[in-house]
C-alpha positions in Angstrom: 24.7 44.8 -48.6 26.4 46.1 -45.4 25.5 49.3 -47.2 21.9 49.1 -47.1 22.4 47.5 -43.5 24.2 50.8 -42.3 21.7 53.3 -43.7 18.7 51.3 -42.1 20.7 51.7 -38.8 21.4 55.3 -39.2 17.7 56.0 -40.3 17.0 54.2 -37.0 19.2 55.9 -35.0 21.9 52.8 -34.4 24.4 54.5 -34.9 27.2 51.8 -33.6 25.5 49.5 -35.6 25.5 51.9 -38.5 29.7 52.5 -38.0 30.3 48.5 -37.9 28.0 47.9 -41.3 30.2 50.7 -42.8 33.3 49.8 -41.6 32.5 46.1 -42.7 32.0 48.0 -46.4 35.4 49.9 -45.9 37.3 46.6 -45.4 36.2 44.7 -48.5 37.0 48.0 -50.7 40.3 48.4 -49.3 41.2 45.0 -50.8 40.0 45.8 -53.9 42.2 47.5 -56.4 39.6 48.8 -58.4 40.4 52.7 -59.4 36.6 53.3 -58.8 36.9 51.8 -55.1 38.3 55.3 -54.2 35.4 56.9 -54.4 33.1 54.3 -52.4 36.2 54.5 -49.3 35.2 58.3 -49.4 32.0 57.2 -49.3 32.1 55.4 -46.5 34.0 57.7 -44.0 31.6 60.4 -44.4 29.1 58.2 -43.5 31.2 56.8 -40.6 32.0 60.5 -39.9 28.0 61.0 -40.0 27.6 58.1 -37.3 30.1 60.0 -35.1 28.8 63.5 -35.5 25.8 62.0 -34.4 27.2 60.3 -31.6 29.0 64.0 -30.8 32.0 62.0 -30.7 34.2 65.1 -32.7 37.3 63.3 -32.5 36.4 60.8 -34.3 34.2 62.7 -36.8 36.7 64.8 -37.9 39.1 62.0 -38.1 36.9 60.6 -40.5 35.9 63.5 -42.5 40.0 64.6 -43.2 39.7 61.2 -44.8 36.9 61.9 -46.7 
């Protein structure tokens, strides 16, 4: 759900509102010990990393794409 919530946003542009969907998503997979949870956290940070390239916010891009 926060998923679909943070793509709409980025389509749109909303790009804070796009980072809090995704890091909503990032929370509720870092509780989950799922193996296949890995790949969705990866996931997530390039997306968040997306948000902030957008943003031209470099730090914080390349803080998230190390993690991804």
């Amino acid at each position: 759900m926060y998923e679909c919530f943070g793509n709409f946003d980025y389509e749109n542009k909303q790009y804070d509102s796009a980072i809090d969907s995704y890091k909503k998503a990032l929370n509720i997979l870092q509780t989950n010990d799922d193996p296949e949870s890995s790949i969705s956290i990866v996931k997530f940070n390039y997306k968040i990393g997306c948000c902030y390239n957008m943003q031209q916010n470099m730090v914080l891009f390349i803080e998230h794409f190390k993690i991804a």
